[in-house]
Backbone as numpy.savetxt, mean C-alpha at the origin, in Angstrom:
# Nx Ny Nz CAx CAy CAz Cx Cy Cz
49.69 11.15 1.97 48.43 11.84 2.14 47.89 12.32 0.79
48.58 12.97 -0.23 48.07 13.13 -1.43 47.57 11.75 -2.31
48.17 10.90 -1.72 48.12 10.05 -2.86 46.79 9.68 -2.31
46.52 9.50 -1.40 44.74 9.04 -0.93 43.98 10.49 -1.50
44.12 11.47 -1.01 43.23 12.78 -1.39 43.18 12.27 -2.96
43.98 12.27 -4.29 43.99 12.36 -5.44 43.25 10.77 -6.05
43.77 9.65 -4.78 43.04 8.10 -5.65 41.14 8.35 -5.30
40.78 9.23 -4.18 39.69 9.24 -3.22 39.12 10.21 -4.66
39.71 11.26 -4.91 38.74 12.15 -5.86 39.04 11.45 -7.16
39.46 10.79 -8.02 39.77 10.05 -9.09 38.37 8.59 -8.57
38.51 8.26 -7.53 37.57 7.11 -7.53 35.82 7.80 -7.31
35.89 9.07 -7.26 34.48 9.49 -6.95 34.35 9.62 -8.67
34.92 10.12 -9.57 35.42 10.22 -10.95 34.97 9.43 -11.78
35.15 7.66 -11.28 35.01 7.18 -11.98 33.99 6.47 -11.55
32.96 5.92 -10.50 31.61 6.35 -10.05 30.78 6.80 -11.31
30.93 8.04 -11.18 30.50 9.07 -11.77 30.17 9.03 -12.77
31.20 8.71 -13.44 31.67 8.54 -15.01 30.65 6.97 -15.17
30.73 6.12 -14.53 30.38 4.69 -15.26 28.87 4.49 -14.89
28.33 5.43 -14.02 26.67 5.63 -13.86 26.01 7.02 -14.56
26.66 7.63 -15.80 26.08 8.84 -16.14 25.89 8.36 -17.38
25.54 7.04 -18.09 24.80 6.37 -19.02 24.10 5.61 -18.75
24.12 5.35 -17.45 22.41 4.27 -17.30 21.47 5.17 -17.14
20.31 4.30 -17.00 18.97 4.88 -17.40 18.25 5.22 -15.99
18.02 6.47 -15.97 17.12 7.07 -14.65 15.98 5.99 -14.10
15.63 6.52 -12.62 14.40 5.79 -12.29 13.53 7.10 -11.89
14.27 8.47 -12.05 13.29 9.27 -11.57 12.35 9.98 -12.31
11.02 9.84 -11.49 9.50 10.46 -12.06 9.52 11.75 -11.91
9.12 11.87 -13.29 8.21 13.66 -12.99 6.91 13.66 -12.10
6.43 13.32 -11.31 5.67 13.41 -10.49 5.17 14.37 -10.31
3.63 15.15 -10.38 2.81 14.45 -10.58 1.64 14.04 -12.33
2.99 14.80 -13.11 2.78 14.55 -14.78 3.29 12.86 -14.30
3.87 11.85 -14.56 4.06 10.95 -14.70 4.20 9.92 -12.98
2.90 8.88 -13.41 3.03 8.18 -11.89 3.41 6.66 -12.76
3.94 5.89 -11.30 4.34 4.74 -11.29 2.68 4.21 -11.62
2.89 2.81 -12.32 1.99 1.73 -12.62 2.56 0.44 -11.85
1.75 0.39 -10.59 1.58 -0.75 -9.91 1.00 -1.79 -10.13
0.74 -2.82 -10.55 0.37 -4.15 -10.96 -0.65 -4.52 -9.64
-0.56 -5.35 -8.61 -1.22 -5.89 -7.83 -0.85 -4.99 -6.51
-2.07 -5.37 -5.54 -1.99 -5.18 -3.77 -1.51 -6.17 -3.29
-1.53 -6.41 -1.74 -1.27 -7.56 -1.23 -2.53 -8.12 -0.67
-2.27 -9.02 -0.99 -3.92 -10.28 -0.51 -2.88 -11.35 0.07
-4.33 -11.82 0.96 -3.62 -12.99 1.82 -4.22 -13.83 1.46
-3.91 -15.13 1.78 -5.00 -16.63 1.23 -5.00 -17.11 2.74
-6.29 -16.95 2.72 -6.00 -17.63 4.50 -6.09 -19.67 4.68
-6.74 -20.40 3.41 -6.86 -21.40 3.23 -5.64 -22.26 3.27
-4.40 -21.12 2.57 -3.36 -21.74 1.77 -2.13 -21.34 2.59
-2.81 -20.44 3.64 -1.88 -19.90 4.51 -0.68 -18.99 4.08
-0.99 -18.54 2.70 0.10 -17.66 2.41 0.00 -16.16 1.86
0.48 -14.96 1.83 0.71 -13.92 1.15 0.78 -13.87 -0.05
0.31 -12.61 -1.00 1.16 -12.98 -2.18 1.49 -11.74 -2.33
2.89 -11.27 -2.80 3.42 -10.02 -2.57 2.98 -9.52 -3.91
3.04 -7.85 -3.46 1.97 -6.15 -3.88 2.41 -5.40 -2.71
1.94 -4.34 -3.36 2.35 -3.19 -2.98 1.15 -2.62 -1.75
1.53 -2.11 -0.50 0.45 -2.08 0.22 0.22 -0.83 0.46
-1.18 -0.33 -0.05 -1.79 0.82 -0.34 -2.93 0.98 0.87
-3.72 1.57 -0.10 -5.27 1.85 0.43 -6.16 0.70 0.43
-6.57 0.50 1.24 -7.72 -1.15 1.51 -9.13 -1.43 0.48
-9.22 -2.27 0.61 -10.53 -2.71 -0.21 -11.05 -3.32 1.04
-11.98 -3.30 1.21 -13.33 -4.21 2.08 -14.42 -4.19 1.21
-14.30 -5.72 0.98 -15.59 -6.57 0.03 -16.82 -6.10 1.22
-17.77 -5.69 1.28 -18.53 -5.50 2.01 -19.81 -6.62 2.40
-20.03 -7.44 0.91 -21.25 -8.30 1.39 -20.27 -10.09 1.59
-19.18 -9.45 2.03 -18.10 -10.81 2.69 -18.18 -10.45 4.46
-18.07 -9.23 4.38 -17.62 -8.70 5.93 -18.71 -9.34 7.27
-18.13 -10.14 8.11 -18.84 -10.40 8.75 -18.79 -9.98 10.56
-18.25 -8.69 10.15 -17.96 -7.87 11.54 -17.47 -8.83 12.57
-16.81 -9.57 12.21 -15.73 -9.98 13.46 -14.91 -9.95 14.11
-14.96 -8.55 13.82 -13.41 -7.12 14.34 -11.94 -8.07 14.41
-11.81 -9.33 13.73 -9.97 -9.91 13.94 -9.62 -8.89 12.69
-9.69 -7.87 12.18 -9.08 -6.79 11.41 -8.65 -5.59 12.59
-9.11 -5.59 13.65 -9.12 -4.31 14.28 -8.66 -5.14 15.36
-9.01 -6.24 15.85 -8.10 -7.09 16.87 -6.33 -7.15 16.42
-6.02 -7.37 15.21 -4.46 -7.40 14.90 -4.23 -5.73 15.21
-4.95 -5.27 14.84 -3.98 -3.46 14.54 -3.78 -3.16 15.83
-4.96 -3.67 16.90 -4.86 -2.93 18.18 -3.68 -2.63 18.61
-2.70 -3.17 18.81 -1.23 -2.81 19.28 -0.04 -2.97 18.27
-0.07 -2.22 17.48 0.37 -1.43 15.99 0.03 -0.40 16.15
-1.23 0.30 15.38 -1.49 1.59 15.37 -2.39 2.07 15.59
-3.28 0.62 16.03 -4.43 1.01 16.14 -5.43 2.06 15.47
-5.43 1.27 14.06 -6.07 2.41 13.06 -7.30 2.17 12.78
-7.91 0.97 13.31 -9.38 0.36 12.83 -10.35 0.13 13.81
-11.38 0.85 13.90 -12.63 1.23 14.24 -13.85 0.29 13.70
-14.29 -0.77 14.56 -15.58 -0.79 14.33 -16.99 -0.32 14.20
-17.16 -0.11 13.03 -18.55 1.21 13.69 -20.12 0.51 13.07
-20.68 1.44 13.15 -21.77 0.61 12.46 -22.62 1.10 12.10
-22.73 0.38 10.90 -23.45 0.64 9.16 -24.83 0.24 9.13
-25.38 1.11 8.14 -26.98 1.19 8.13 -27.47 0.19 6.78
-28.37 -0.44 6.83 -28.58 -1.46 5.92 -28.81 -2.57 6.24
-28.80 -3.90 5.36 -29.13 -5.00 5.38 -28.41 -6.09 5.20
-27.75 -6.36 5.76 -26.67 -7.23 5.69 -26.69 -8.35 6.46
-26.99 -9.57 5.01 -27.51 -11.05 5.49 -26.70 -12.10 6.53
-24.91 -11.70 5.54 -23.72 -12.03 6.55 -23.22 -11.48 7.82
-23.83 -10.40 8.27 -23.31 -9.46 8.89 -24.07 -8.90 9.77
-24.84 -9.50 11.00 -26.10 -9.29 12.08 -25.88 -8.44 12.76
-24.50 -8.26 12.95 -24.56 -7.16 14.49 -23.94 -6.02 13.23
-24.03 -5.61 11.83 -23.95 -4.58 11.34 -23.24 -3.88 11.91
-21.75 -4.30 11.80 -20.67 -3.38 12.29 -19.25 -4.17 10.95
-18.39 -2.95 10.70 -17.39 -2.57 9.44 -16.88 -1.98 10.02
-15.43 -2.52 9.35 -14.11 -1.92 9.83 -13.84 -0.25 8.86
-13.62 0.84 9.64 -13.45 2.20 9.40 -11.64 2.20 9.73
-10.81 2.79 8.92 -9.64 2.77 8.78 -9.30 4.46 8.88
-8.54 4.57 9.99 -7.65 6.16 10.03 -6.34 6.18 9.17
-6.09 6.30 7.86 -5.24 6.58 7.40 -3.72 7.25 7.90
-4.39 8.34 8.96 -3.28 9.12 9.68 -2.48 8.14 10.56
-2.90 6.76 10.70 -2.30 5.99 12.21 -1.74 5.56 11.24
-2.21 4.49 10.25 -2.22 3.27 9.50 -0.22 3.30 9.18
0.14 2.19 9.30 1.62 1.70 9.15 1.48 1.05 8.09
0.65 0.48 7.33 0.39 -0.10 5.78 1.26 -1.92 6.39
0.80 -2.50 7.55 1.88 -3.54 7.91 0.76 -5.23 7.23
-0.39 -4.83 6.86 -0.66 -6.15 5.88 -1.22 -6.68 7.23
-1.35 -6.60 8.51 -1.54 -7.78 9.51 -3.25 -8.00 9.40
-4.08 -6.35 9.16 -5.55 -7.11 9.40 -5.78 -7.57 7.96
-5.06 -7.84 7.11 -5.83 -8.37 5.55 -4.91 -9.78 6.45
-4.18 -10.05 6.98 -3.93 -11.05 7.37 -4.75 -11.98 8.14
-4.96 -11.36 9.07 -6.26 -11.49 9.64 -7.19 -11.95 9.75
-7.83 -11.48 8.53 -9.18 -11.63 7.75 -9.41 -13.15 7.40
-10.35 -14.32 7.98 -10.69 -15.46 7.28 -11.68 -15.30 6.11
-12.07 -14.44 6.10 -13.23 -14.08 5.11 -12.85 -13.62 3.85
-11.47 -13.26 3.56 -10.97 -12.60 2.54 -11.87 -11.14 1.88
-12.37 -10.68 2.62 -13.03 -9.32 2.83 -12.11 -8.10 2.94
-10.63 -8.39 3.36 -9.75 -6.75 3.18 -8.56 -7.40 2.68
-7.96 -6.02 1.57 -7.03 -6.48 0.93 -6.52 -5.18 0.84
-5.75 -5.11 -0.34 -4.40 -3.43 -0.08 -4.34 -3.45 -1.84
-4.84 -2.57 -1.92 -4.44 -2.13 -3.35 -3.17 -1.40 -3.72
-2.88 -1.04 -5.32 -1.59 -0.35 -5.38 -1.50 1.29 -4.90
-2.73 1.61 -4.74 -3.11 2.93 -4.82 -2.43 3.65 -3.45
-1.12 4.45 -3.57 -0.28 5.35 -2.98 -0.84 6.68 -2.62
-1.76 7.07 -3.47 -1.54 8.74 -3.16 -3.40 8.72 -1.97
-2.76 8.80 -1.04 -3.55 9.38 0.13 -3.36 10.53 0.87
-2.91 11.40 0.27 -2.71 12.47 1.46 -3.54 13.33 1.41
-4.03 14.54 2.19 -5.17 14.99 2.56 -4.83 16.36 3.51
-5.20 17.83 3.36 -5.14 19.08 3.69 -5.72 18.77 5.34
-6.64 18.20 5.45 -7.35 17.66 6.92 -7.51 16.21 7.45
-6.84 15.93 8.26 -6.93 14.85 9.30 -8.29 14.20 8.99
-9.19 14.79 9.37 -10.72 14.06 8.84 -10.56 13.46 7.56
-10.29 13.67 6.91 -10.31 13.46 5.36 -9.51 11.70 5.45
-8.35 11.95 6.11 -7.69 10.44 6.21 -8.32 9.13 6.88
-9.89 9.23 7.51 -10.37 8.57 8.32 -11.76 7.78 6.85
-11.12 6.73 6.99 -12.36 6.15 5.20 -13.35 4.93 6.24
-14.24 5.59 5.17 -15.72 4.97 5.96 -15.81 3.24 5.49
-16.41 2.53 5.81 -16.58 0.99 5.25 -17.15 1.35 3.54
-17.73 2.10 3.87 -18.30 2.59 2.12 -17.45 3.24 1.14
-16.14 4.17 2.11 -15.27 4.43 0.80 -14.36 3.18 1.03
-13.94 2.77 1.85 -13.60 1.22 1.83 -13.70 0.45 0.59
-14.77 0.56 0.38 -15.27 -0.94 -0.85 -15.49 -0.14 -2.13
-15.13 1.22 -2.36 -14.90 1.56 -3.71 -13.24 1.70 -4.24
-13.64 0.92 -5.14 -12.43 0.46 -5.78 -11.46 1.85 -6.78
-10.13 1.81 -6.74 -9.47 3.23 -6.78 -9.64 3.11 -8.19
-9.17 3.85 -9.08 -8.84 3.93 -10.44 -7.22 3.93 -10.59
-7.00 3.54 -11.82 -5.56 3.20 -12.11 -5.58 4.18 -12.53
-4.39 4.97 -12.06 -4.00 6.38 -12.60 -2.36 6.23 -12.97
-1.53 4.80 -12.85 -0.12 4.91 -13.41 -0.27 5.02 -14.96
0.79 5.87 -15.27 0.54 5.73 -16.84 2.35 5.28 -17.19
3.72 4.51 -16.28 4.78 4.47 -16.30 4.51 3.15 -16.08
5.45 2.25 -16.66 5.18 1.35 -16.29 7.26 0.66 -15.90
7.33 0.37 -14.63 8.70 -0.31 -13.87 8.91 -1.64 -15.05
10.76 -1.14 -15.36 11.41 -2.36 -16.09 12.62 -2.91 -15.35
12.29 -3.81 -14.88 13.31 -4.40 -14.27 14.57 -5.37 -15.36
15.71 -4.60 -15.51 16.79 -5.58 -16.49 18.29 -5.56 -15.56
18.45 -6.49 -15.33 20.28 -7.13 -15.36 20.58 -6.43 -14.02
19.28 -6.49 -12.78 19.51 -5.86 -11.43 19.55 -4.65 -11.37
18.80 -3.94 -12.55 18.64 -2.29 -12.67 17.16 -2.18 -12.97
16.79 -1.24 -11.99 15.41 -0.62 -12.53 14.88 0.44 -13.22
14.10 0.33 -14.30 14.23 2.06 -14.75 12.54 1.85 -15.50
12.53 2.97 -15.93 10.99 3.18 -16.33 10.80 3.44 -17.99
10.22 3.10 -18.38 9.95 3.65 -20.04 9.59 4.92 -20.13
């Protein structure tokens, strides 16, 4: 019985010991954010994904041709997408209706940029959504199609199956 108690704390020891010279992955947050590279976009031509990080949506707006298969996939998921409808002139888009996204439902699962034949919604890198009020998480087709600002200033190094940050 000692000899397990003494090999068990000697092997936490040396653990210990052989990971207290590699290099951290942890952020000071919110002085230092991750730098995400791409979202995820789908190619619906080519039939494939191309992997990113799945954030907050983009909707190209003068692509959108209100054919709710963005809000047809979510329906039984989380049902986070709302057709509603937008004021204006929109040549592609007759029955003037855009997909409105509830942040609070949203599972980030890629299916309505999947969806999409029009290549009109996509997922940017942009993580930080959170919000003091429920209303606040509900984005209109118009904050939709404004594009986030890059706010990583860290940028991810991937070496020899270790990740760490500069």
């Amino acid at each position: 019985m000692n000899y397990k108690l003494i090999s068990g704390i000697l092997g936490a020891f040396a653990v210990g010991f052989r990971n207290i010279f590699k290099r951290r992955m942890t952020l000071r947050y919110p002085e230092e954010r991750l730098d995400i590279e791409s979202g995820y976009t789908f190619d619906a031509k080519s039939n494939t994904g191309s992997a990113g990080f799945k954030g907050r949506h983009i909707l190209y707006t003068d692509k959108c041709t209100g054919c709710s298969l963005c809000a047809i996939a979510c329906e039984n998921i989380a049902d986070c997408i709302d057709m509603v409808q937008v004021e204006g002139n929109w040549p592609i888009n007759p029955k003037n209706i855009m997909p409105q996204i509830d942040y609070g439902r949203c599972v980030f699962c890629g299916f309505c940029v999947d969806a999409c034949p029009f290549d009109c919604l996509f997922m940017t890198p942009e993580y930080e959504l959170s919000a003091t009020d429920k209303r606040k998480l509900v984005h209109t087709p118009f904050q939709l199609a404004v594009f986030p600002e890059k706010k990583g200033n860290v940028k991810l190094i991937s070496d020899d199956g270790v990740a760490y940050h500069d």
